[in-house]
C-alpha positions as CSV (number, residue, x, y, z in Angstrom):
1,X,143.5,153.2,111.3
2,X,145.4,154.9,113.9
3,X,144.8,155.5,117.8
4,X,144.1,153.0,120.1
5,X,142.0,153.1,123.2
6,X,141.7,151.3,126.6
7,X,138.1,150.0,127.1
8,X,136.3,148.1,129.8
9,X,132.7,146.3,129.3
10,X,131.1,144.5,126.2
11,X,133.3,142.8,123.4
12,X,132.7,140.9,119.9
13,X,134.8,139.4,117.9
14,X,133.7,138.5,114.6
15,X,130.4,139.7,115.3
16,X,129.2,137.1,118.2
17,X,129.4,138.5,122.1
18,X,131.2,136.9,124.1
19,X,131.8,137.6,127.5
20,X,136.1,139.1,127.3
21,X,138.5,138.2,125.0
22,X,142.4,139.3,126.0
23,X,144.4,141.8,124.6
24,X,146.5,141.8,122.9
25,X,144.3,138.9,121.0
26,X,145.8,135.4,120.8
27,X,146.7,135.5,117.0
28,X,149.5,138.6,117.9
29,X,151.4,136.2,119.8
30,X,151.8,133.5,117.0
31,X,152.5,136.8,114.8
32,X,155.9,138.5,113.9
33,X,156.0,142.4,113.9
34,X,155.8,143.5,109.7
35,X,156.8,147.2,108.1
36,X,153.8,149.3,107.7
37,X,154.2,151.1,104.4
38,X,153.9,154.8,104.3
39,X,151.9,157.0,102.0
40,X,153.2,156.9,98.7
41,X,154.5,153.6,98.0
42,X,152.2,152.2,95.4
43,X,150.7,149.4,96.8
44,X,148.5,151.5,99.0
45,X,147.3,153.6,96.0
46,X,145.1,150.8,94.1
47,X,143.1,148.4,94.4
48,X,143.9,145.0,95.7
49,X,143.4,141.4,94.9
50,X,140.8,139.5,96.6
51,X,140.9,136.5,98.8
52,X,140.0,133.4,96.9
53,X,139.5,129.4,97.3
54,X,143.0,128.7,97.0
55,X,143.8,131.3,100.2
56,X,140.6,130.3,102.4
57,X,141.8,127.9,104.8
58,X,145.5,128.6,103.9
59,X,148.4,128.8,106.5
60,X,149.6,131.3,104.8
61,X,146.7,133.6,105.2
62,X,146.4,132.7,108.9
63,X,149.8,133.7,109.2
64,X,148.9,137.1,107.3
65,X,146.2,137.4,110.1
66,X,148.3,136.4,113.1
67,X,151.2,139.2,111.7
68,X,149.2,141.8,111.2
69,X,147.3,141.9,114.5
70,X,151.1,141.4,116.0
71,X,151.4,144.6,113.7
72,X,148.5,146.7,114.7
73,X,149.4,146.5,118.5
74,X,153.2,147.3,118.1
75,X,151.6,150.6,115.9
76,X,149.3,151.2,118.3
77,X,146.4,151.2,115.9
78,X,143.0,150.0,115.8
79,X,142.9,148.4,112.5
80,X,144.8,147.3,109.4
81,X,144.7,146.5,106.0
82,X,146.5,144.5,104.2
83,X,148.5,146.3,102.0
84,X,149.9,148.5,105.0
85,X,151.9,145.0,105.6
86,X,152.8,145.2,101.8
87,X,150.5,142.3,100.9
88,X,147.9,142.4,98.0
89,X,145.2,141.2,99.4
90,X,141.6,142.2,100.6
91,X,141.8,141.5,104.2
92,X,141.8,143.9,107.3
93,X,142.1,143.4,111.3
94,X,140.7,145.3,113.4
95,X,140.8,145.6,117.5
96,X,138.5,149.2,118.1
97,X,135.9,150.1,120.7
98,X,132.9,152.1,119.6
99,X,131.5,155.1,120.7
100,X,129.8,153.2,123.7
101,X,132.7,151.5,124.9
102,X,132.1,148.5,123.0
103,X,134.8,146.8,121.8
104,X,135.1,144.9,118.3
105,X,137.2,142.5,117.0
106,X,138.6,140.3,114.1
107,X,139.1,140.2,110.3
108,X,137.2,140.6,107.4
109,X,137.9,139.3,103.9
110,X,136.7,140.9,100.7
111,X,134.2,143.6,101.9
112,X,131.4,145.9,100.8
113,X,129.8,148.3,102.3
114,X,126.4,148.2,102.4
115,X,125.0,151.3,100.5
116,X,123.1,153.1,103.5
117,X,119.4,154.3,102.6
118,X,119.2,158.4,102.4
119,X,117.5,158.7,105.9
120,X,120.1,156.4,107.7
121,X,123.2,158.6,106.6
122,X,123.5,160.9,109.6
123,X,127.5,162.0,109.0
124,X,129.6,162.1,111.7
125,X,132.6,164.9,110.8
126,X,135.4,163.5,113.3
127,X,139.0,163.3,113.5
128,X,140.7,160.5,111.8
129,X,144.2,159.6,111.7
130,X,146.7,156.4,109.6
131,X,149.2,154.2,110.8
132,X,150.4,154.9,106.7
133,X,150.2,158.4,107.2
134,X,152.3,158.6,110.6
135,X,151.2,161.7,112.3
136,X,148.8,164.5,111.6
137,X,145.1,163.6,112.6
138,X,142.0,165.6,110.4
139,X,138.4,165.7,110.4
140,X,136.9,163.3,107.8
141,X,133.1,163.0,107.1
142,X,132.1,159.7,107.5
143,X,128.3,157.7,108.0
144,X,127.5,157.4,111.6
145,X,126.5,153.7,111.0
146,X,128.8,150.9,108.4
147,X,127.8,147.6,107.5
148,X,130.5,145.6,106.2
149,X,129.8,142.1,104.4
150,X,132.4,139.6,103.7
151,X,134.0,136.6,104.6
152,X,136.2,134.6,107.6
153,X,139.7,133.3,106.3
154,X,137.8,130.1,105.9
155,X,135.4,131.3,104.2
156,X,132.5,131.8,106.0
157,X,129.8,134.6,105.0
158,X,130.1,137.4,107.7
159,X,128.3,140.8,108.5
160,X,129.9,143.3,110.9
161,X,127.7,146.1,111.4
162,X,129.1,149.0,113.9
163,X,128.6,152.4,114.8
164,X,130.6,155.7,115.9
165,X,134.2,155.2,116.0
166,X,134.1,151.7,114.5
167,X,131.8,152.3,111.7
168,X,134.5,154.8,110.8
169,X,136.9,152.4,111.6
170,X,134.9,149.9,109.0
171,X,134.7,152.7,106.4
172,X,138.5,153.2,106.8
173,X,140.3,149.9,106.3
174,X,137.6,149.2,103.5
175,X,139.0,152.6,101.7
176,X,142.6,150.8,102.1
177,X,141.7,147.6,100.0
178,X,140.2,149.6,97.6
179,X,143.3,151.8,97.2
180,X,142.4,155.0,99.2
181,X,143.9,156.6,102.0
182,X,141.7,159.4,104.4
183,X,143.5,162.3,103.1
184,X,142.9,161.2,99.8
185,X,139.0,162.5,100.8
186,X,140.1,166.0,102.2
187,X,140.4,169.4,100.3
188,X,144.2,169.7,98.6
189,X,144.8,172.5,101.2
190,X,144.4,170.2,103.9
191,X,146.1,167.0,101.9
192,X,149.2,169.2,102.0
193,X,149.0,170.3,105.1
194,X,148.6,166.3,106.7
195,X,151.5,165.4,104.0
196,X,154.1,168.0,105.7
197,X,152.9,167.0,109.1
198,X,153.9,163.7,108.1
199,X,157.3,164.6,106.8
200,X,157.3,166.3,110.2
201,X,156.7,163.3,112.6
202,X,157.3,160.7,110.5
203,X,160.9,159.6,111.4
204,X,160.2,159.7,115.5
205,X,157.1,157.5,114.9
206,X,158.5,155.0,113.3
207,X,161.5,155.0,115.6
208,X,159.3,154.2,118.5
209,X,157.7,151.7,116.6
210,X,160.6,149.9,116.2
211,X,161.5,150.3,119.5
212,X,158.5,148.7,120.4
213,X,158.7,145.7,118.0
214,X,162.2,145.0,119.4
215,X,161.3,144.7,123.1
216,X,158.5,142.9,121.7
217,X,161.3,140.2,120.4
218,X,161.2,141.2,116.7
């Protein structure tokens, strides 16, 4: 999910306070910069595989973590899924403040959305932008509350409950693993629209991105 924002006061990371953290968070250093695919390539456009036994506990999946945090910052983003690094795998980072200048962070492996009851599903109608759709920003309709359940690359059970700008930020990278992109869920007028902005920008983004990832050492 794109834009990322500067905030001072209360932070979590994987759900437990804790008094700071740094950012960037320790896992981007050990992480090396990765392409983010672009609308269109296929691998954004199903669904993906989940984590299992054989990855929990894996080097290989802490290395997915550590590059795609590395990733996030060097986009400039607030989460990521895993298939925006061209992997097929239900996992997403994220590093995003809520609405109240809390900030939120870590991964989540294989989550669902808990199904909000009728009188807790107060919309927020926001703008909402993609580090896979480089660009144009439009207003989504999203619950004003998310609870995501999943898991820790090891494996253990987590819940990850936000509000505001990070519930939509929970909503979004959730969409990802299960194959959907945000302008997937507006009219066609305005899908069209996002899609030429994107032809638009698309080239300049990138190009600073790169910039970035090389004075970053990548």
């Amino acid at each position: 999910m794109a834009t990322a924002a500067n905030t001072e006061g209360r932070v979590y990371v994987q759900g437990e306070s804790v008094e700071s953290y740094p950012r960037p968070v320790p896992e981007a250093a050990r992480g090396t910069v990765r392409r983010v695919t672009v609308a269109g390539e296929p691998i954004l456009h199903r669904p993906l595989k989940p984590v299992t036994d054989d990855d929990y506990g894996s080097a290989r999946l802490a290395a997915l973590i550590d590059d795609m945090f590395a990733t996030l910052y060097v986009a400039e983003g607030v989460g990521l899924a895993a298939n925006q690094v061209d992997v097929d795998l239900r996992v997403f980072v994220y590093d995003c403040p809520d609405d109240d200048g809390v900030r939120h962070v870590g991964h989540l492996c294989n989550p669902v959305l808990d199904e909000l009851p009728a009188a807790e599903r107060v919309l927020d109608d926001e703008e909402e932008g993609c580090l896979s759709v480089p660009g144009p920003y439009k207003k989504v309709a999203r619950p004003h509350r998310a609870v995501a359940r999943g898991t820790d690359m090891h494996g253990k059970p987590l819940v990850i409950a936000g509000t505001g700008y990070f519930a939509r930020c929970l909503q979004h990278e959730t969409d990802h693993l299960n194959g959907y992109l945000y302008i997937d869920r507006l009219s066609k007028r305005d899908r069209r629209d996002a899609l030429r902005q994107m032809e638009a920008q698309r080239d300049e983004i990138l190009a600073r991105r790169a910039e970035r990832a090389e004075a970053r050492g990548n």
